[in-house]
C-alpha positions as a Markdown table, in Angstrom:
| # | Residue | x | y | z |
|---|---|---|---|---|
| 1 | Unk | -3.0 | 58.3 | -85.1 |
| 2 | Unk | -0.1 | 59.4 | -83.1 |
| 3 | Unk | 0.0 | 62.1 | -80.1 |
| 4 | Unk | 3.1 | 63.4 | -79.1 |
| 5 | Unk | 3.5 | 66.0 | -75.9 |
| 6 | Unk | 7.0 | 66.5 | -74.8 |
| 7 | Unk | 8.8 | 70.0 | -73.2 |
| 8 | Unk | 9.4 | 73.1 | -75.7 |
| 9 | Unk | 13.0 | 73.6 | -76.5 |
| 10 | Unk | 14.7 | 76.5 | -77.8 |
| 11 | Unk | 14.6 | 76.3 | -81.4 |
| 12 | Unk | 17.9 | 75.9 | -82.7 |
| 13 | Unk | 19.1 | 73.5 | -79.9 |
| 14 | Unk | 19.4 | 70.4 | -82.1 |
| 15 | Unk | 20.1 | 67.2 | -80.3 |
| 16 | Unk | 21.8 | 68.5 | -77.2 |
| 17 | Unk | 18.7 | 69.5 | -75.6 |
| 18 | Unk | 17.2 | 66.0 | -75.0 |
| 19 | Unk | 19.7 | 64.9 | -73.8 |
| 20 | Unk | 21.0 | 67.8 | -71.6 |
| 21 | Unk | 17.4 | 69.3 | -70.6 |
| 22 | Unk | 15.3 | 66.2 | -71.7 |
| 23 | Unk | 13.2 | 68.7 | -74.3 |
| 24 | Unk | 13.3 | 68.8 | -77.6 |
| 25 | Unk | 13.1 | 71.6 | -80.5 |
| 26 | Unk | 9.2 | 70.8 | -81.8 |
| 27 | Unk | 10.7 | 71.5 | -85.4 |
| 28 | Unk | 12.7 | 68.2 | -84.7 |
| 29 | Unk | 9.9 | 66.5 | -83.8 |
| 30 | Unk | 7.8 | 67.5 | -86.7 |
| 31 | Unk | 10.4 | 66.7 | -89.5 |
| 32 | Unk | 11.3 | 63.5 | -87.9 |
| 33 | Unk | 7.9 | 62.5 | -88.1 |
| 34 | Unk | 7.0 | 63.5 | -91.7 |
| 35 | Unk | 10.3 | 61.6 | -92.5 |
| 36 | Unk | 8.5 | 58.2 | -90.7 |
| 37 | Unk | 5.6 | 58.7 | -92.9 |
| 38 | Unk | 3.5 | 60.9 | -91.0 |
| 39 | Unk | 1.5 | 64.2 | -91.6 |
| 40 | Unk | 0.6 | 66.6 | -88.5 |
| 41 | Unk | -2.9 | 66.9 | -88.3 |
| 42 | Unk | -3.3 | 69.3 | -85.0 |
| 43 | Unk | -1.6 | 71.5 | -83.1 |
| 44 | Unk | -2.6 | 72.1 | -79.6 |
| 45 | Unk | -1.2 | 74.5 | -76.9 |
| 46 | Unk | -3.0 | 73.4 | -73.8 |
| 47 | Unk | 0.4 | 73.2 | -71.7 |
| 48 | Unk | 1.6 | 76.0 | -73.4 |
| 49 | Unk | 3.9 | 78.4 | -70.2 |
| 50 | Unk | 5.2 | 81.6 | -71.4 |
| 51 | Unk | 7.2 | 82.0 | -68.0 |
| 52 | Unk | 9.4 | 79.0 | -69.2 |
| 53 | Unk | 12.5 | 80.1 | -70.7 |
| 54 | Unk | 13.0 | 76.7 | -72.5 |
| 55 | Unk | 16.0 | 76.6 | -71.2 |
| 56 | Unk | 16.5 | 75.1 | -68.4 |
| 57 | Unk | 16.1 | 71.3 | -67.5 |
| 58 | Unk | 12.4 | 70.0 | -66.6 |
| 59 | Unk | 13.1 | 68.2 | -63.4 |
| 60 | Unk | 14.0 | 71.5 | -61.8 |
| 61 | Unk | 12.5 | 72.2 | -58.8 |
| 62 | Unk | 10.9 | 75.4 | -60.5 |
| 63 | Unk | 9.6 | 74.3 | -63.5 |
| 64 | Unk | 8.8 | 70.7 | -62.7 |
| 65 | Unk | 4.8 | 70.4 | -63.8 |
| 66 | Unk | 4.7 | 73.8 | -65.2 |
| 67 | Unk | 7.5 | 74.0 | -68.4 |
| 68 | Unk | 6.0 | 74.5 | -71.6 |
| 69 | Unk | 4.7 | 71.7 | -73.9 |
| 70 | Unk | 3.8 | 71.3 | -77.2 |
| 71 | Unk | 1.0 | 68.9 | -78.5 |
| 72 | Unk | 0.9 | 67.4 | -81.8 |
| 73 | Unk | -1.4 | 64.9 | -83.6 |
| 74 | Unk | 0.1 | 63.1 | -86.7 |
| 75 | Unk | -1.6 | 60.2 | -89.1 |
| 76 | Unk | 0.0 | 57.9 | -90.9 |
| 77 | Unk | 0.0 | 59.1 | -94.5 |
């Protein structure tokens, strides 16, 4: 079993999101892990924040704790 949580990026953002607003595109994360072997199992939306835009980066003052946040559980297939 394998949890991920990590900050919602704008779909469509690619790569330069990580590394510019440390989020990621949650379609990233799910391909990357069905390419590793792994099927998602459950979807949760417990830190889910409509007021985030996505957009900005996580450690600003504003958003630090409340950006939203996907949660995913994947088993190895």
């Amino acid at each position: 079993m394998f949890i991920i949580i990590d900050h919602n990026a704008i779909k469509g953002t690619r790569f330069n999101a990580p590394n510019d607003l440390h989020r990621i595109d949650s379609d990233i994360v799910k391909k990357q892990m069905k390419q590793a072997g792994f099927k998602l199992v459950e979807e949760d939306f417990y830190f889910k924040n409509q007021k985030d835009t996505s957009g900005i980066n996580v450690f600003t003052k504003d958003i630090r704790g409340k950006t939203d946040r996907f949660v995913y559980k994947f088993v190895k297939i």
